[in-house]
N, C-alpha and C positions, 0 to 999 in steps of 0.2 A: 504494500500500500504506500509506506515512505517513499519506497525507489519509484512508483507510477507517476508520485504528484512533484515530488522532485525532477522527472523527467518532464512531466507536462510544461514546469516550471522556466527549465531552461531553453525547452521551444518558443514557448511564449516571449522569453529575454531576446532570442535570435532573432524569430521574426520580427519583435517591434523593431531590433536594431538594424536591417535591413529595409525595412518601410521607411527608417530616420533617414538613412543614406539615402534613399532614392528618390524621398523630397528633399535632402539637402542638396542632392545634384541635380533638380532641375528646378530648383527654386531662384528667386532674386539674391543677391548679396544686398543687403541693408546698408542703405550711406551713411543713412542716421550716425552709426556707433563703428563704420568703417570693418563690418561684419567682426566685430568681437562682445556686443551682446551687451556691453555696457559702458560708462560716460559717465565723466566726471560731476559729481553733483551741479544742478543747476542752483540750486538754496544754497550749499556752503562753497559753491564754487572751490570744493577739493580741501575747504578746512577743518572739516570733521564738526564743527561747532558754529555757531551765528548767536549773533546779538542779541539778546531780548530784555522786555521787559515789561511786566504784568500789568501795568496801568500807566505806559508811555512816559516816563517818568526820567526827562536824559541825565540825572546825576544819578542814577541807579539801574544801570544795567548791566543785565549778567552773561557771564558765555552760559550755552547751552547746547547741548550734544544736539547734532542735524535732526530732524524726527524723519525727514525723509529718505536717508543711507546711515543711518542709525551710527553716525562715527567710523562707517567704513570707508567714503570719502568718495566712491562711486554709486551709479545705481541702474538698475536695470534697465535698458533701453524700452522705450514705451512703442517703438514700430514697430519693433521682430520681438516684443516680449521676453529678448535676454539670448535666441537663439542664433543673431547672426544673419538671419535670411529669413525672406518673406514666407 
């Protein structure tokens, strides 16, 4: 029973990863992100953190981690959803 659903398993792995390839080879290349799926934050423009402050208050403002690339300084490309191609 193991070894059937484990073999089912790894068909199922194969075939998806042949369906990937053969829409990544006939799909567009994404300019957006220069087919690599993602871009440097538009919000922190690449600094992991932006300005804020809770009631526009200019003698008290604080850094705060990006909420859109959570501090990792890129983010996903929104055309190809992060894959690269259309």
């Amino acid at each position: 029973m193991i070894a059937l659903s484990l073999a089912a398993s790894t068909t199922v792995k194969v075939i998806r990863c042949a369906t990937e390839a053969k829409r990544k080879s006939l799909a567009k290349p994404c300019h957006v992100c220069k087919e690599k799926g993602f871009y440097i934050c538009k919000i922190c423009k690449g600094n992991a953190s932006i300005q804020w402050s809770p009631l526009y208050d200019p003698i008290h403002i604080n850094p705060c981690q990006c909420p859109i690339c959570d501090g990792h300084r890129v983010q996903r490309c929104l055309n190809c959803l992060g894959r690269g191609y259309y």
